[in-house]
N, CA, C and O atoms as a CHARMM CRD file, in Angstrom:
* protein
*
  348
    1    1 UNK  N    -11.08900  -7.89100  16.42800 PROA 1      0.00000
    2    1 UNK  CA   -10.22000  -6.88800  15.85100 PROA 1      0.00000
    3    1 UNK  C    -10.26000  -5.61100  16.67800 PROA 1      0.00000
    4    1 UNK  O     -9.48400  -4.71400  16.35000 PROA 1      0.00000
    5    2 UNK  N    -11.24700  -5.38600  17.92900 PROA 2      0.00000
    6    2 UNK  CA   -11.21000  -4.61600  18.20900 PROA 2      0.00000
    7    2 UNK  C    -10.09500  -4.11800  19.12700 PROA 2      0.00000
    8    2 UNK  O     -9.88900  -2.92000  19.32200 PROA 2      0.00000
    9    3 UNK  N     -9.24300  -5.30700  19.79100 PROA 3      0.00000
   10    3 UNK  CA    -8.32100  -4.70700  20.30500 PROA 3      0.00000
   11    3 UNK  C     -6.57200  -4.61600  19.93500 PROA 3      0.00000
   12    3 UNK  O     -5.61000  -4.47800  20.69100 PROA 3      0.00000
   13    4 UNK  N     -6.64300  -4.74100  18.63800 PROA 4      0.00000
   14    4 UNK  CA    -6.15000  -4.63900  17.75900 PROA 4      0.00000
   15    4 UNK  C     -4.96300  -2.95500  17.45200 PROA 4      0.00000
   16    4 UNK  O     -5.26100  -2.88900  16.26000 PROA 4      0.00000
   17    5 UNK  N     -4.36500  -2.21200  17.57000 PROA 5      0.00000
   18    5 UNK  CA    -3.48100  -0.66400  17.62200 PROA 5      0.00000
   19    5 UNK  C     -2.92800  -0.81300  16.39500 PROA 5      0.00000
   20    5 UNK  O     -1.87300  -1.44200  16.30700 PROA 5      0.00000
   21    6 UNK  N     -3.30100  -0.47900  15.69300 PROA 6      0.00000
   22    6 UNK  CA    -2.67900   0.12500  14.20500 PROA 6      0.00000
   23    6 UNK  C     -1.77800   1.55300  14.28200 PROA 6      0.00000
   24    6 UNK  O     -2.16700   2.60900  14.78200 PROA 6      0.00000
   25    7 UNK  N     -0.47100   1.29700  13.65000 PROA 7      0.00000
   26    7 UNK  CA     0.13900   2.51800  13.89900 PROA 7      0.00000
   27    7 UNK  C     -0.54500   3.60600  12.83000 PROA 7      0.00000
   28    7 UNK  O     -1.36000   3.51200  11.91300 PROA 7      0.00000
   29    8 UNK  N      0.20700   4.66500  13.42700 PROA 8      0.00000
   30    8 UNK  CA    -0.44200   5.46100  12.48800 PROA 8      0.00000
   31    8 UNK  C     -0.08100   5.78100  10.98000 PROA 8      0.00000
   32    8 UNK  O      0.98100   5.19000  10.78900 PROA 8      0.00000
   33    9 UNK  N     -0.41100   6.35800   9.95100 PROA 9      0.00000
   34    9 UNK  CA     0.28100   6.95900   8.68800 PROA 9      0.00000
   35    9 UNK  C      0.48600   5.44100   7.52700 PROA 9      0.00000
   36    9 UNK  O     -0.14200   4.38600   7.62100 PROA 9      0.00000
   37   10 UNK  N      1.07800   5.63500   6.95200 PROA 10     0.00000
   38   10 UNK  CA     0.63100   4.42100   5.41500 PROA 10     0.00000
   39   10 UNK  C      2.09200   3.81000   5.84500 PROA 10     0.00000
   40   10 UNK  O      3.16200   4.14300   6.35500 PROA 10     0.00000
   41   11 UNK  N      1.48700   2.82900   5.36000 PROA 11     0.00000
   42   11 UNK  CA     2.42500   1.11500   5.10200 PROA 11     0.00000
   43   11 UNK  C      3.18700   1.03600   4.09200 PROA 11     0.00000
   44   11 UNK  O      2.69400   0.84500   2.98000 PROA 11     0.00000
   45   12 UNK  N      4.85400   1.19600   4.31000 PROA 12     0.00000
   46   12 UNK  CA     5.34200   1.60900   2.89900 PROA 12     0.00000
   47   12 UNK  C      5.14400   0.46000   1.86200 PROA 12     0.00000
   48   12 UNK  O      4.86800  -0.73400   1.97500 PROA 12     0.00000
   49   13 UNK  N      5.30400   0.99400   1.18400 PROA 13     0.00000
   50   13 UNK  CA     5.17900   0.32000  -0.21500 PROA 13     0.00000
   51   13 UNK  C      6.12800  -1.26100   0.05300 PROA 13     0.00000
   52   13 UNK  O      5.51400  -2.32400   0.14700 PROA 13     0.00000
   53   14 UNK  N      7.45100  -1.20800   0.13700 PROA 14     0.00000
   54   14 UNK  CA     7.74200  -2.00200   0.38500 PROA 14     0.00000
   55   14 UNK  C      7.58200  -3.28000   1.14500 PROA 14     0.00000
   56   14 UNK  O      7.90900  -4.40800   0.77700 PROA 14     0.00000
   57   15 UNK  N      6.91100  -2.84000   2.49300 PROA 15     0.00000
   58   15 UNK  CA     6.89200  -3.95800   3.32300 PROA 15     0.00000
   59   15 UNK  C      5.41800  -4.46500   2.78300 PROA 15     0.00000
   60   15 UNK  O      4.91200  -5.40600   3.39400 PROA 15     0.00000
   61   16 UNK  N      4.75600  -3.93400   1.75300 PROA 16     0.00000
   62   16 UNK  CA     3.52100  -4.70800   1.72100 PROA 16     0.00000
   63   16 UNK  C      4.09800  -5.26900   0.37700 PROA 16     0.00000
   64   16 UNK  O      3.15000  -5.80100  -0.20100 PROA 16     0.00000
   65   17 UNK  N      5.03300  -5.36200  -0.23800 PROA 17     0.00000
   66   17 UNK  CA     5.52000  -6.01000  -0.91000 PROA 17     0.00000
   67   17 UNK  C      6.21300  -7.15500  -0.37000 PROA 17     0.00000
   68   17 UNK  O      6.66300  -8.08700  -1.03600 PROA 17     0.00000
   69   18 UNK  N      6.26000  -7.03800   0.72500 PROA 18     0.00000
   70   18 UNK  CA     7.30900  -8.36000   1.26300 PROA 18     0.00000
   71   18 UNK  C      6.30900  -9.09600   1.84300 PROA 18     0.00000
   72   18 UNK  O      6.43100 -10.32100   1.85000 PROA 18     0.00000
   73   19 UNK  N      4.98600  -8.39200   2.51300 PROA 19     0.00000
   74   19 UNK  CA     3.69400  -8.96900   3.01800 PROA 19     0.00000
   75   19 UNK  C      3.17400 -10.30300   1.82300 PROA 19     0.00000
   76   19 UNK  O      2.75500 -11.44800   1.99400 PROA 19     0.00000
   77   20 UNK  N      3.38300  -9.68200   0.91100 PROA 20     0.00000
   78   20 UNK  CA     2.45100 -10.33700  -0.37200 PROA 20     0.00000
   79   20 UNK  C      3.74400 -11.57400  -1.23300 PROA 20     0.00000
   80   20 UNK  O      3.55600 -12.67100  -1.75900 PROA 20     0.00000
   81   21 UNK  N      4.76800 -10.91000  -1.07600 PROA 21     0.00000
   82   21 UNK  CA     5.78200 -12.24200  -1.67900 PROA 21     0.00000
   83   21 UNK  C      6.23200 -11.61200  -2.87400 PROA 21     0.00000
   84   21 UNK  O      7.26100 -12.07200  -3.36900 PROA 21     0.00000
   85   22 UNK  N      5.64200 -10.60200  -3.46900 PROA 22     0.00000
   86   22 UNK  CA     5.91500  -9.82000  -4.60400 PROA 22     0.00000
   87   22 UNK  C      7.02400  -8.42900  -4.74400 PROA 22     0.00000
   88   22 UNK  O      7.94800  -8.05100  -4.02400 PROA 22     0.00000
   89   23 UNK  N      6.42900  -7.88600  -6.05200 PROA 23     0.00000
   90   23 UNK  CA     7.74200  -6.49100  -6.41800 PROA 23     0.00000
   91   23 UNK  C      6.56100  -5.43200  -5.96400 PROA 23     0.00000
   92   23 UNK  O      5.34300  -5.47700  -6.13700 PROA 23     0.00000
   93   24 UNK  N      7.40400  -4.46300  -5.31600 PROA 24     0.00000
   94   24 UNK  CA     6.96000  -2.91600  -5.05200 PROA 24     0.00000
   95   24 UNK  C      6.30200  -2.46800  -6.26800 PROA 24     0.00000
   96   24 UNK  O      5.31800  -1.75600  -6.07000 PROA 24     0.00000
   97   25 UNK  N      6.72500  -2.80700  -7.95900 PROA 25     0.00000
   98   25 UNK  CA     6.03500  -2.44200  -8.87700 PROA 25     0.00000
   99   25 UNK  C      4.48900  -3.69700  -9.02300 PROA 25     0.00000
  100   25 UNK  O      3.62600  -3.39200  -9.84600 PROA 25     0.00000
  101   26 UNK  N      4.35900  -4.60100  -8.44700 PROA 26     0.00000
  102   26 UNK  CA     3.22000  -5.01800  -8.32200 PROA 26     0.00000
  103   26 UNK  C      2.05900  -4.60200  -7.45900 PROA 26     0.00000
  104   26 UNK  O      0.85500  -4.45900  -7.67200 PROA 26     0.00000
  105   27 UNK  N      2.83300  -4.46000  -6.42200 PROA 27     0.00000
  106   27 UNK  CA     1.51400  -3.27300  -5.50200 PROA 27     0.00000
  107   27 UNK  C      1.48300  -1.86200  -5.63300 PROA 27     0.00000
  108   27 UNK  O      0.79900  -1.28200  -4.79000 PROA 27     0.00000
  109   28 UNK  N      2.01900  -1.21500  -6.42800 PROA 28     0.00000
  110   28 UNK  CA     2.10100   0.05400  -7.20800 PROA 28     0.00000
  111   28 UNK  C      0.74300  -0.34500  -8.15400 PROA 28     0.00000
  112   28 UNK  O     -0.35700   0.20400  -8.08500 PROA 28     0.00000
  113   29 UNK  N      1.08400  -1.30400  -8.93300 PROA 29     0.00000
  114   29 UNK  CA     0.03500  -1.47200 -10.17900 PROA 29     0.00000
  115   29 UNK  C     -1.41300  -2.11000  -9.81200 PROA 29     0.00000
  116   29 UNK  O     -2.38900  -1.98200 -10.55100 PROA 29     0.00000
  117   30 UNK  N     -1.43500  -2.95800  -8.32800 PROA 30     0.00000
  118   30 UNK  CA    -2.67600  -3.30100  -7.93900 PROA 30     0.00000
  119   30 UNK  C     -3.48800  -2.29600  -7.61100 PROA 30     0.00000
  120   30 UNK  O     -4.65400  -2.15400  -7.98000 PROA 30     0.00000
  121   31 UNK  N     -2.68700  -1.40100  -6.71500 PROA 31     0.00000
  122   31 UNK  CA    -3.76200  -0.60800  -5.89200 PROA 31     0.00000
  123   31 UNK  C     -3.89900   0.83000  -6.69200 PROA 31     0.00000
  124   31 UNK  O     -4.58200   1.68800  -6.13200 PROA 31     0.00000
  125   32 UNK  N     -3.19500   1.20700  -8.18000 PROA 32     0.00000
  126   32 UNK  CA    -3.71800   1.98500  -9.39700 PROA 32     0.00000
  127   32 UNK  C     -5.16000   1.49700 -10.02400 PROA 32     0.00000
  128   32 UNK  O     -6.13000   2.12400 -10.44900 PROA 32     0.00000
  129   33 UNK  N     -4.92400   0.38500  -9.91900 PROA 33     0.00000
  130   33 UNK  CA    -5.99800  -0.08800 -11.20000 PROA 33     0.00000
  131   33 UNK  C     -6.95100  -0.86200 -10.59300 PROA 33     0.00000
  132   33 UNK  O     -7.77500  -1.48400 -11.26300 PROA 33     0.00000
  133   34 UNK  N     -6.91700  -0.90300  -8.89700 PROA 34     0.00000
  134   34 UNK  CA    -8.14300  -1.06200  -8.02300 PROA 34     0.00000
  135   34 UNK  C     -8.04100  -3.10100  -7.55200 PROA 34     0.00000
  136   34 UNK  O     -8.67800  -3.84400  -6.80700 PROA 34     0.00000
  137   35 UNK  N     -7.10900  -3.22600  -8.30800 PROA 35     0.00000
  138   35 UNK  CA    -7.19500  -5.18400  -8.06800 PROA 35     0.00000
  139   35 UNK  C     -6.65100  -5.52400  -7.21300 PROA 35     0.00000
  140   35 UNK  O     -6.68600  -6.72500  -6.94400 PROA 35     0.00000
  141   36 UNK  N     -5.77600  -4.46500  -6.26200 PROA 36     0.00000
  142   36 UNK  CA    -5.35000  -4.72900  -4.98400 PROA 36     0.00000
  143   36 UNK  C     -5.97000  -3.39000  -3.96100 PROA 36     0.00000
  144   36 UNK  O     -5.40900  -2.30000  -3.84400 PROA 36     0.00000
  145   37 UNK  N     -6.99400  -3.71900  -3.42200 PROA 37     0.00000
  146   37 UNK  CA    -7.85000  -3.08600  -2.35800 PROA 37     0.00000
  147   37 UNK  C     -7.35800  -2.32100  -0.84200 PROA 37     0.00000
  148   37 UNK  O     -8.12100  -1.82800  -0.01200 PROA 37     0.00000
  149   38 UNK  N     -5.84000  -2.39200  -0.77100 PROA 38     0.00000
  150   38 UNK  CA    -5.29800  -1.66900   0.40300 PROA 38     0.00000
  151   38 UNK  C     -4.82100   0.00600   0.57200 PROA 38     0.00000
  152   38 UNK  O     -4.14400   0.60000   1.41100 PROA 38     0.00000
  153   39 UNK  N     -5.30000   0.28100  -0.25400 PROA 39     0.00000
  154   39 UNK  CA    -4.55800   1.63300  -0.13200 PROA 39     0.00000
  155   39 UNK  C     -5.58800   2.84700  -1.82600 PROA 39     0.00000
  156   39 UNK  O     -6.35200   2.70700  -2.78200 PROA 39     0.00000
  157   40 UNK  N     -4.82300   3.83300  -1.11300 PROA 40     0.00000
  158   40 UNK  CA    -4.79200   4.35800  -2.87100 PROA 40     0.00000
  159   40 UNK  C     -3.52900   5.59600  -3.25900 PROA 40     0.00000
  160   40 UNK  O     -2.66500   6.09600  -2.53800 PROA 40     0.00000
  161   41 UNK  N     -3.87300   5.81300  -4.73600 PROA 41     0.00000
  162   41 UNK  CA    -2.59800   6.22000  -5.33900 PROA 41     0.00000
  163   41 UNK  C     -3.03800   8.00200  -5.96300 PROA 41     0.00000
  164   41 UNK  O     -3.75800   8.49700  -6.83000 PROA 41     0.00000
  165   42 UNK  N     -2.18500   8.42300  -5.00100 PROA 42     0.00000
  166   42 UNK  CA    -2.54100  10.13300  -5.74100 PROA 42     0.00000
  167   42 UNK  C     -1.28600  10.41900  -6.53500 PROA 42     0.00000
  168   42 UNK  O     -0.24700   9.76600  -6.63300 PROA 42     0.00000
  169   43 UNK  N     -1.69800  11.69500  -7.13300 PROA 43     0.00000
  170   43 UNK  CA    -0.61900  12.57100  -7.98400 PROA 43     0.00000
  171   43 UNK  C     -1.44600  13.93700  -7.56500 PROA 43     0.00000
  172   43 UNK  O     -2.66900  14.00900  -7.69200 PROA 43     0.00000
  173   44 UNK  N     -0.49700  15.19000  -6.96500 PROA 44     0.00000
  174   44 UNK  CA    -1.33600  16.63300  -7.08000 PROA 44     0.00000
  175   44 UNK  C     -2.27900  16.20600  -6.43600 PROA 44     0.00000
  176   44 UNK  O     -3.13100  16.18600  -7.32400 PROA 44     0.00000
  177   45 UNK  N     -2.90000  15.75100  -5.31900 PROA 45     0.00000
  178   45 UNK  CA    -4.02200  15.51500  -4.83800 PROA 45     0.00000
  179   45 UNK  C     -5.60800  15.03600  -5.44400 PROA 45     0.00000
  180   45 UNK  O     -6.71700  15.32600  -4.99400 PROA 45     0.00000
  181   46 UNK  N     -5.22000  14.15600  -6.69000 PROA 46     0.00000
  182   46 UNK  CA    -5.90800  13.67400  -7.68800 PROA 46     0.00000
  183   46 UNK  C     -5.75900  11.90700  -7.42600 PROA 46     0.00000
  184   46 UNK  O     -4.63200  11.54900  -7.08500 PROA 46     0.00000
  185   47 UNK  N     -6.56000  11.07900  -7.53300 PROA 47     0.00000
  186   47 UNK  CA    -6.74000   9.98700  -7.09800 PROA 47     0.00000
  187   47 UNK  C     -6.41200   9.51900  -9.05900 PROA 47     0.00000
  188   47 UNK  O     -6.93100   9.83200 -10.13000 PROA 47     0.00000
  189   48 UNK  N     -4.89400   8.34200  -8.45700 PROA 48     0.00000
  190   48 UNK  CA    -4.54200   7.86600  -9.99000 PROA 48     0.00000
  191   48 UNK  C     -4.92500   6.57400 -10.51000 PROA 48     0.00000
  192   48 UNK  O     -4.31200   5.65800  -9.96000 PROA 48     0.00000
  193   49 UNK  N     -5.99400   6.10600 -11.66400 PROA 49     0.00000
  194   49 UNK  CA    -6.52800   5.36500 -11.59300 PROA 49     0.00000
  195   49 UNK  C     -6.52000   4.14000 -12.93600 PROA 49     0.00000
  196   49 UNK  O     -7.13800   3.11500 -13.22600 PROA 49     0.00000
  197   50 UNK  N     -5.71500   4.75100 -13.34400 PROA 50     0.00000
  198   50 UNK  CA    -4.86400   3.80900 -14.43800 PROA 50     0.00000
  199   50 UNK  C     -4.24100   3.59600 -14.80400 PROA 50     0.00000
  200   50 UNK  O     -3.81900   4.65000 -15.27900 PROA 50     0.00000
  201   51 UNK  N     -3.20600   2.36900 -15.24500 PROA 51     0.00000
  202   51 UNK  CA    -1.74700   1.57900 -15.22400 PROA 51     0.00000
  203   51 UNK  C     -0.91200   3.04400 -16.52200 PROA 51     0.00000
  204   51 UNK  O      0.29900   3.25100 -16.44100 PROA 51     0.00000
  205   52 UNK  N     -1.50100   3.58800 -17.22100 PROA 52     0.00000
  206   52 UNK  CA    -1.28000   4.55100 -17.90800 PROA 52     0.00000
  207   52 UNK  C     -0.54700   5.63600 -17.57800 PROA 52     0.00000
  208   52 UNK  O      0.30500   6.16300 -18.29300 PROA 52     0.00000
  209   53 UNK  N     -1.01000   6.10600 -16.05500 PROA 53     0.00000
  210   53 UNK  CA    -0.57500   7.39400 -15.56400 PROA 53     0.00000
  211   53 UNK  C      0.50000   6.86200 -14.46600 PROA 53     0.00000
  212   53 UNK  O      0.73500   7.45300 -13.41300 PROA 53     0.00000
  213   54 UNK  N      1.04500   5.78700 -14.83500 PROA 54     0.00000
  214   54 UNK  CA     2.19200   5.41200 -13.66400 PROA 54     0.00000
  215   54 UNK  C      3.68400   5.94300 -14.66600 PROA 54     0.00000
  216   54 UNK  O      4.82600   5.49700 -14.55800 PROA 54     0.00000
  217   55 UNK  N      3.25500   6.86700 -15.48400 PROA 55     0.00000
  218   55 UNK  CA     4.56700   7.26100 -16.35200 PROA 55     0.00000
  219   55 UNK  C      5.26600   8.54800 -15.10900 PROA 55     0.00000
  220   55 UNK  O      4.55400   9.35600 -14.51300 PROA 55     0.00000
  221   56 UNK  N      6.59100   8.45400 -14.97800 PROA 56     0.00000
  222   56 UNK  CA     7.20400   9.23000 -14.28200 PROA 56     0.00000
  223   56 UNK  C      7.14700  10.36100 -14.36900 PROA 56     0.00000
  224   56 UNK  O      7.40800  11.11900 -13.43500 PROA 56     0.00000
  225   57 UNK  N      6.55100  10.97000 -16.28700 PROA 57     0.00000
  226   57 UNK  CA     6.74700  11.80200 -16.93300 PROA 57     0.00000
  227   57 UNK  C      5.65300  13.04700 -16.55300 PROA 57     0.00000
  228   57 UNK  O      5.81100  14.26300 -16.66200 PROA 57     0.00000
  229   58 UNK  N      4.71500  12.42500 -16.16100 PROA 58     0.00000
  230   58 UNK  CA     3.11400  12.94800 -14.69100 PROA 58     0.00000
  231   58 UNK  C      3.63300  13.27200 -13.87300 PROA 58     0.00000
  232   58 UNK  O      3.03100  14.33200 -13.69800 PROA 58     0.00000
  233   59 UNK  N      4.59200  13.22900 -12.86600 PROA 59     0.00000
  234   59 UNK  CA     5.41000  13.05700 -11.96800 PROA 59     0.00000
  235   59 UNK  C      5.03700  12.52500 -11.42400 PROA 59     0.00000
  236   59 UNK  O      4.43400  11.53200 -11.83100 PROA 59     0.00000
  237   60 UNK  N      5.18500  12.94400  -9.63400 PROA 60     0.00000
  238   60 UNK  CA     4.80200  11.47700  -8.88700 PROA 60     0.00000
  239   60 UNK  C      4.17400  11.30200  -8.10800 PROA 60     0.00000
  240   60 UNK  O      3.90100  12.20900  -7.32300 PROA 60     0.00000
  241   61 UNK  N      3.55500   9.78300  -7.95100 PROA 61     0.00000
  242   61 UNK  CA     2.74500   9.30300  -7.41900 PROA 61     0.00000
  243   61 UNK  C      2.96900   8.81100  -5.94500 PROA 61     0.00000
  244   61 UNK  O      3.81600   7.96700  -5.65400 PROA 61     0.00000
  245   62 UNK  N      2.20100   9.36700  -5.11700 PROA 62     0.00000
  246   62 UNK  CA     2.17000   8.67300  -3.85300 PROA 62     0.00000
  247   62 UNK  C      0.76700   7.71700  -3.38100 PROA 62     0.00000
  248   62 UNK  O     -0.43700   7.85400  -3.59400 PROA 62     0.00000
  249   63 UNK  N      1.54100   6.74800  -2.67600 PROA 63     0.00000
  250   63 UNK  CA     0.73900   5.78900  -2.35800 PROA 63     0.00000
  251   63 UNK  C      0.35900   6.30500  -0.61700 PROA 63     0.00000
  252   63 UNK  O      0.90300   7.28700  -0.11200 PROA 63     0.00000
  253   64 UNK  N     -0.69200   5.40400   0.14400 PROA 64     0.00000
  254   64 UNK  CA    -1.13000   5.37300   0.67200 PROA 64     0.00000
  255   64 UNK  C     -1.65400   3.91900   1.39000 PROA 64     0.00000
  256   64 UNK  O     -2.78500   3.50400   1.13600 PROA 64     0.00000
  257   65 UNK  N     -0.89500   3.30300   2.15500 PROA 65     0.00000
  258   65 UNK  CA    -1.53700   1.56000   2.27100 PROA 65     0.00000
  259   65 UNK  C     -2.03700   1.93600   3.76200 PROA 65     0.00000
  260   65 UNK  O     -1.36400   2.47000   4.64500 PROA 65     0.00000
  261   66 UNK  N     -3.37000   1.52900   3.81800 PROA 66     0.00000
  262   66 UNK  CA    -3.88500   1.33900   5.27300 PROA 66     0.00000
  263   66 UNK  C     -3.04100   0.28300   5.80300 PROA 66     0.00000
  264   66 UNK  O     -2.47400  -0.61100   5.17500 PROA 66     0.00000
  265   67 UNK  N     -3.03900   0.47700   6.84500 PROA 67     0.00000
  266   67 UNK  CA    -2.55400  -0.39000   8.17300 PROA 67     0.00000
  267   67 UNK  C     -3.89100  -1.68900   8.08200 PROA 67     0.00000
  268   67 UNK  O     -3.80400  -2.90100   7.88600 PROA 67     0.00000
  269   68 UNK  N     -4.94800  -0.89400   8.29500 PROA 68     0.00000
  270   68 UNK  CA    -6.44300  -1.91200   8.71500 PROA 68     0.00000
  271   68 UNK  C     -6.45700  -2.80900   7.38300 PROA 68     0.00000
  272   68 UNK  O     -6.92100  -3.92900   7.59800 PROA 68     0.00000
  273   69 UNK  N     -6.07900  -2.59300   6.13200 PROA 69     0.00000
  274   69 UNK  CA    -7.03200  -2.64600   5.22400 PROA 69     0.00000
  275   69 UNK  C     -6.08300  -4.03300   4.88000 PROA 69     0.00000
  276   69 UNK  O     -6.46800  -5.19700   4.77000 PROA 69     0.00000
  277   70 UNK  N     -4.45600  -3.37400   4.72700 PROA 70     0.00000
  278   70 UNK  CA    -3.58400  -4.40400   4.59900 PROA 70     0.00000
  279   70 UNK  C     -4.00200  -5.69400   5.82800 PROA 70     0.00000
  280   70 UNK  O     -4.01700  -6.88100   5.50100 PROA 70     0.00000
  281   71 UNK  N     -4.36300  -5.16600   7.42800 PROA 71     0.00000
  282   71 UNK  CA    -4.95600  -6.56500   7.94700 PROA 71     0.00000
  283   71 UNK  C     -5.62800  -7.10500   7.80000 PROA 71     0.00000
  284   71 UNK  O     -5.48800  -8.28700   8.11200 PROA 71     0.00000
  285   72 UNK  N     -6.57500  -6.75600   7.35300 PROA 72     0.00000
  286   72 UNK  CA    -7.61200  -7.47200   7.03300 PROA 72     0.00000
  287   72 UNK  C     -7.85600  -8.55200   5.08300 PROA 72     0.00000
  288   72 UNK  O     -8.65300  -9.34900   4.58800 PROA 72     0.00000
  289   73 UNK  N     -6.76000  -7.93000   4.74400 PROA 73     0.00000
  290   73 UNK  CA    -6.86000  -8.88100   3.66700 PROA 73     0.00000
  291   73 UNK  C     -5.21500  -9.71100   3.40900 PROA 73     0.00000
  292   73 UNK  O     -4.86300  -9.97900   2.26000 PROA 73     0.00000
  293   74 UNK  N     -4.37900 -10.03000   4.53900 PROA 74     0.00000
  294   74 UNK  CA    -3.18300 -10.57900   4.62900 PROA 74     0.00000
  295   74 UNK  C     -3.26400 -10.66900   6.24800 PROA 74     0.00000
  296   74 UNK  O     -2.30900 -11.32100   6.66800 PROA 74     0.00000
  297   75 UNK  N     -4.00600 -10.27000   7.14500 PROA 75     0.00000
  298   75 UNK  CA    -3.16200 -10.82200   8.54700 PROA 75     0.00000
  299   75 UNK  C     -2.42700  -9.92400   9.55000 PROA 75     0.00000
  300   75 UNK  O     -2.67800  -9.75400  10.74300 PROA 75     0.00000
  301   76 UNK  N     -1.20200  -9.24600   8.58900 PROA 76     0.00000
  302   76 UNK  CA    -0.04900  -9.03200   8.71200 PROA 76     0.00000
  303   76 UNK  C     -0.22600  -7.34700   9.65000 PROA 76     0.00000
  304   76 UNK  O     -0.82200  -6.39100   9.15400 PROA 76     0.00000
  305   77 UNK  N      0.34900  -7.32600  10.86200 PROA 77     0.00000
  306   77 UNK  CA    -0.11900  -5.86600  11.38600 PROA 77     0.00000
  307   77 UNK  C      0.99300  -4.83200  11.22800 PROA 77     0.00000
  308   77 UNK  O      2.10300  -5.14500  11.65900 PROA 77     0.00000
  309   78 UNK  N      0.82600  -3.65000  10.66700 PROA 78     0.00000
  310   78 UNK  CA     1.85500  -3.08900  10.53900 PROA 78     0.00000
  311   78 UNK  C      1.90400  -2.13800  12.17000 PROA 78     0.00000
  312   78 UNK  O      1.02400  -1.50800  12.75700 PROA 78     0.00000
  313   79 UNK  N      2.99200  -2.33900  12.41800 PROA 79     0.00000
  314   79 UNK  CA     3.15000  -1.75700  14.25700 PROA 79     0.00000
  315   79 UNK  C      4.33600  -0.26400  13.86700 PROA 79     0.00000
  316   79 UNK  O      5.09800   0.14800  14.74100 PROA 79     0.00000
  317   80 UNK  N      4.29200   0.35900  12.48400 PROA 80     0.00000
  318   80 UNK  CA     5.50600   1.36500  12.00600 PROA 80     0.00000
  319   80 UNK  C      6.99600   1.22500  12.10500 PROA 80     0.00000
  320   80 UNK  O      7.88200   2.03800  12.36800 PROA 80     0.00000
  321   81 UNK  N      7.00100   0.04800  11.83900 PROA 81     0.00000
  322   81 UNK  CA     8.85200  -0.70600  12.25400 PROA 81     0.00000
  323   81 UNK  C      8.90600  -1.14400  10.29000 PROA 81     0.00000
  324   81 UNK  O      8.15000  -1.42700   9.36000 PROA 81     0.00000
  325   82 UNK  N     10.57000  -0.90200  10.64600 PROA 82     0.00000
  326   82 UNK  CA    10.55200  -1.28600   8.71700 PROA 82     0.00000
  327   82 UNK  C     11.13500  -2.28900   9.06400 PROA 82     0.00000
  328   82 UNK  O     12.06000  -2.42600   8.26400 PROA 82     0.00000
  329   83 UNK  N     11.15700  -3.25300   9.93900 PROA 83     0.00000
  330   83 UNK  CA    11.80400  -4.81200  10.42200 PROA 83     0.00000
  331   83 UNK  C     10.60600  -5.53900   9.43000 PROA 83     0.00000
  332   83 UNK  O      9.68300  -4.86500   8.97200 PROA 83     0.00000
  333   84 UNK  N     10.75000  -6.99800   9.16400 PROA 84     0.00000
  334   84 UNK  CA    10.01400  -7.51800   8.70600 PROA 84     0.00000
  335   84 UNK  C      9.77700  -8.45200   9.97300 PROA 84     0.00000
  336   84 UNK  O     10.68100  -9.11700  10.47800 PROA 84     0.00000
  337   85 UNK  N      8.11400  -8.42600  10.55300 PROA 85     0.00000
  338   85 UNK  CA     8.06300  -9.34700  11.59500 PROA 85     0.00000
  339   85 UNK  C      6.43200 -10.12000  11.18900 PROA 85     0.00000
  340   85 UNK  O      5.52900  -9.33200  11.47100 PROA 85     0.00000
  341   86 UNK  N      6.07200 -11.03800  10.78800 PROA 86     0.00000
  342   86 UNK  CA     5.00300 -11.95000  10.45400 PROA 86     0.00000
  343   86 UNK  C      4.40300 -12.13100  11.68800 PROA 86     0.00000
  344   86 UNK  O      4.99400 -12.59200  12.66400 PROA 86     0.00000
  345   87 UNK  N      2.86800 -11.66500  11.66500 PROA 87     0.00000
  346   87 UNK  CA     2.33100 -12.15100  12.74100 PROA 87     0.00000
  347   87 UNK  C      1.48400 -13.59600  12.74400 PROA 87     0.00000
  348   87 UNK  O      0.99000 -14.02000  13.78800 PROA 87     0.00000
């Protein structure tokens, strides 16, 4: 893995939804409530940590998906392209 170039900055939401086969509201709700391990979820610079506080009404939440973290538990390298390309 070491020679490996991860782009920089978070993995949108989406394409690790297309990584996984699933909905953008499923990796929203994994990586809140800790059962999906790639990333994490702030509000206000507060780390959000339960399916509870995904109300809009909190306002909003930004995610955060590692590049590394998503490889290492799918494969899949994110190179900062919103193409979908399977490695």
């Amino acid at each position: 893995m070491e020679d490996i170039c991860f782009s920089e900055g978070s993995v949108p939401v989406c394409i690790a939804a297309k990584v996984y086969g699933k909905d953008a509201s499923w990796i929203r709700a994994g990586i809140i409530v800790g059962w999906l391990p790639i990333g994490k979820a702030t509000r206000k610079g507060r780390i959000v940590t339960r399916i509870e506080e995904m109300d809009s009404k909190y306002g909003r939440i930004n995610f955060y998906i590692s590049p590394k973290l998503l490889f290492e538990q799918t494969g899949y390298i994110w190179k900062g392209e919103r193409k979908w390309v399977q490695q």
